[in-house]
N, C-alpha and C positions, 0 to 999 in steps of 0.2 A: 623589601619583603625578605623575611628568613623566616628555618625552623628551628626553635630552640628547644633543648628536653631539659624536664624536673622530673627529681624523685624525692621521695621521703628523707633522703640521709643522703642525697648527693652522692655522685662518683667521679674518677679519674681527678680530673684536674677541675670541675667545677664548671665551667664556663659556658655549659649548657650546649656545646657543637654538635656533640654527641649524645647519644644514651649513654655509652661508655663514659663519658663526661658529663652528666647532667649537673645540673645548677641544685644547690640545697635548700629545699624548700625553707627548713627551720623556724617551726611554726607560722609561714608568712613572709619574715622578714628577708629568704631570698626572691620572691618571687620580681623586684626591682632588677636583677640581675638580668633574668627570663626577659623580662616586656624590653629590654634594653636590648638585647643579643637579635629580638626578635622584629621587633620593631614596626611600625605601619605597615599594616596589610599582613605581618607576620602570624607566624604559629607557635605556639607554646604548645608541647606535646606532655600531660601527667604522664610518668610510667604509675605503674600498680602500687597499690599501697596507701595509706593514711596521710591527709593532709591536715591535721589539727590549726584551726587557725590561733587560737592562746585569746581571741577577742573578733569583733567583725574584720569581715577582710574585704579588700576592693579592687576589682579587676577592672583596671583603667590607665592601660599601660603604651597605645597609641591608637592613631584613627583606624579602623578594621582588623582590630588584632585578634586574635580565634586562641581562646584556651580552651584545650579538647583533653579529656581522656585517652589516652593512645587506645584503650582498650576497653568496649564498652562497659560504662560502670565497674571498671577496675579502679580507676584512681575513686578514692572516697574523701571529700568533702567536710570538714564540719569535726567539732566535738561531740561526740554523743554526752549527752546528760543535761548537757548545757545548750540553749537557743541562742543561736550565730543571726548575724544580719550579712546579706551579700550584696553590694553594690555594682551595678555593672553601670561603665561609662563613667562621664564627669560630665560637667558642664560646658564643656568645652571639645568633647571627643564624641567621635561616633560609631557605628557600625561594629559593637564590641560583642562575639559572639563564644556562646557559652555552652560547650556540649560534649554529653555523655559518659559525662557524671554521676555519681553515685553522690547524695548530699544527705548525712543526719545529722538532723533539729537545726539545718540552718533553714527556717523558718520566716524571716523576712528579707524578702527580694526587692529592692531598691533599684529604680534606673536615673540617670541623669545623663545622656546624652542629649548633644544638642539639637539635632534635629527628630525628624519623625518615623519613628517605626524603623528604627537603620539598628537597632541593638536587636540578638535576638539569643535564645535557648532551644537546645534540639535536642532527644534524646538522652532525657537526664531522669532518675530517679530521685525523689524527694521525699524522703522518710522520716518519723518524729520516735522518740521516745518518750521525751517530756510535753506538757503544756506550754503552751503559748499562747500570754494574754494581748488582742487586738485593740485593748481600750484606749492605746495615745499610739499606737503605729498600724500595719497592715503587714499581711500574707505580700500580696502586693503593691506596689508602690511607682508611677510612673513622675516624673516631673517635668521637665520643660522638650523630653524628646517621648519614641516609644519603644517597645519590647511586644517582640512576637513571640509566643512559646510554641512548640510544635514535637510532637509525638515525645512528651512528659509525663509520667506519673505523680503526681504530688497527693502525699498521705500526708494531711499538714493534724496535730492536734489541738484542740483549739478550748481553751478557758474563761473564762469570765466576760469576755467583750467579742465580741466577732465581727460587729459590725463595721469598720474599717477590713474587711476582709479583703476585700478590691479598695485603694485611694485611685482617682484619676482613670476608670477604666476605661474612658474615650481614648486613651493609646496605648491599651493593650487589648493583644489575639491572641486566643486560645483555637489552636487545630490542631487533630488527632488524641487529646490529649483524655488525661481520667483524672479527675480529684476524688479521690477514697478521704472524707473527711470523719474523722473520730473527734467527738466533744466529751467533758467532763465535769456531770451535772449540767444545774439547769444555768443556761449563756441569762448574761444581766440583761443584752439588749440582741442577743443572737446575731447568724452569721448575716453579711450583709454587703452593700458597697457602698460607697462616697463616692456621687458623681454619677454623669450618664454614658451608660457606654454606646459603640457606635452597633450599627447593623452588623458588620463583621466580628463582634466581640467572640462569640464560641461558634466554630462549624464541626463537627465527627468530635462531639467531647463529652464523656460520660459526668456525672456528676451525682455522686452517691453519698450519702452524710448517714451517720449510727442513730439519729434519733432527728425524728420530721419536726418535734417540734423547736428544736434548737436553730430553724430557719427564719427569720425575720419573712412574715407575712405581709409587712408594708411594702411601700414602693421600692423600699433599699434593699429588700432581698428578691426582687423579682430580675432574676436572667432569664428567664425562657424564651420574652420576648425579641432578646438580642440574641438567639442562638439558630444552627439551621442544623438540620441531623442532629440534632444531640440528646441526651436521655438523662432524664433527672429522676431521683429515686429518691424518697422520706427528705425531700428538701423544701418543704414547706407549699402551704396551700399557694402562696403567688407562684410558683412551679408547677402550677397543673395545667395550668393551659400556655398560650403564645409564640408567638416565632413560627419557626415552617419545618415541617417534617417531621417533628421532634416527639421521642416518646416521654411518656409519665406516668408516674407511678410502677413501674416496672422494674424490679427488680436485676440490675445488670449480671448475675450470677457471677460473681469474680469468682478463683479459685480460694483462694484464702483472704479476704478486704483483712480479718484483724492483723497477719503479718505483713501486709501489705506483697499478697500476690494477686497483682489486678489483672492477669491475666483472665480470659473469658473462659466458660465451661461450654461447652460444643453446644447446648441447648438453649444459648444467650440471646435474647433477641436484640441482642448488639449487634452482632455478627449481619455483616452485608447491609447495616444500617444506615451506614456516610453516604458519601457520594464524593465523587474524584473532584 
């Protein structure tokens, strides 16, 4: 276990020992440097600044390695304009965690570790500029392991397909978190998910969408029933009832949803909603 630092455009000698030294991101292609200096169980620390990835990128660098933003939602994630995929894990590695980032229009999140529920995100901002069509991928995506996410914002925008919006949601959890979803027109087959998710899919998680009817009302758009304390807002009629605690139809009062300020307005009846 070690800590290694990246920055945008690298410094000192490169080798990542130091901040004074960090490794050169270079659209991606230092980031082998980092997971290497860093190593099982290590830390990869982003300093401040843009990490444009040039294509998808994949943070799968050894078993328990932590790529973290030194500085909340300082380091930023992703090309704007253009929709990124982000991989976490491999098929072979596990425990790979991902937090407090700042991420735009990286749009699809891919897990492959091997085991269960050992990959995780915390802390991170997830922003779009452009469309993103779900019609042959997902927002989410788990496979042979799982991914927890925890105290996230994701403002994902969403085009033509939605309904792969969750693949595989039996190993993934959502706690503390908000999805501010923005769509663009009328969705072919709207938002939705592939597969069943478990009891614990959403607990303390807001869930707000720009237009109710862009919600698949069949079984594929029904989360309420898998969520506890959570609040769903114009997300379609299978969101109006199920699960436990959970409010509906109530509008979360974010301070700004179209810039994606999800913070609450003091008269949210979010506020003191969870439970510990």
């Amino acid at each position: 276990m070690a800590i290694a630092y990246i920055s945008p455009s690298g410094a000192g000698t490169g080798d990542g020992s130091s901040q004074a030294n960090a490794v050169n991101w270079n659209s991606g292609a230092g980031i082998g440097t980092a997971e290497t200096a860093a190593g099982t169980d290590g830390f990869i620390y982003f300093l401040d600044g843009s990490y444009p990835f040039g294509g998808n990128e994949t943070f799968d660098g050894a078993d328990g390695l932590t790529y973290e933003s030194l500085n909340l939602h300082g380091a930023i994630l992703g090309d704007s304009g253009t929709t990124r995929k982000l991989t976490i894990g491999s098929t072979s590695l596990n425990g790979i965690q991902v937090n407090k980032f700042k991420m735009v229009d990286v749009q699809d999140f891919e897990q492959y570790g091997a085991g269960g529920d050992n990959n995780k995100m915390d802390s991170c901002l997830i922003t779009s500029t452009v469309a993103f069509s779900c019609a042959s991928t997902s927002v989410f995506y788990t496979n042979s392991g799982g991914l927890d996410v925890t105290n996230t914002v994701i403002s994902p925008f969403i085009t033509t397909s939605g309904q792969r919006f969750f693949s595989a949601p039996e190993r993934l959890t959502f706690n503390n978190c908000t999805f501010n979803i923005k769509t663009d027109g009328t969705l072919s087959t709207k938002i939705g998910k592939l597969g069943t998710p478990t009891a614990s899919f959403l607990k303390n998680t807001i869930f707000a969408c720009d237009n109710d009817a862009n919600v698949s009302t069949a079984t594929a758009g029904d989360f309420a029933q898998f969520a506890t304390n959570c609040s769903f807002f114009q997300m379609g009629t299978a969101n109006d009832s199920g699960g436990t605690n959970n409010l509906y139809d109530t509008d979360p009062q974010f301070v700004d949803a179209a810039n994606n300020d999800c913070r609450l307005r003091p008269n949210s009846p979010c506020i003191n909603a969870g439970v510990a």
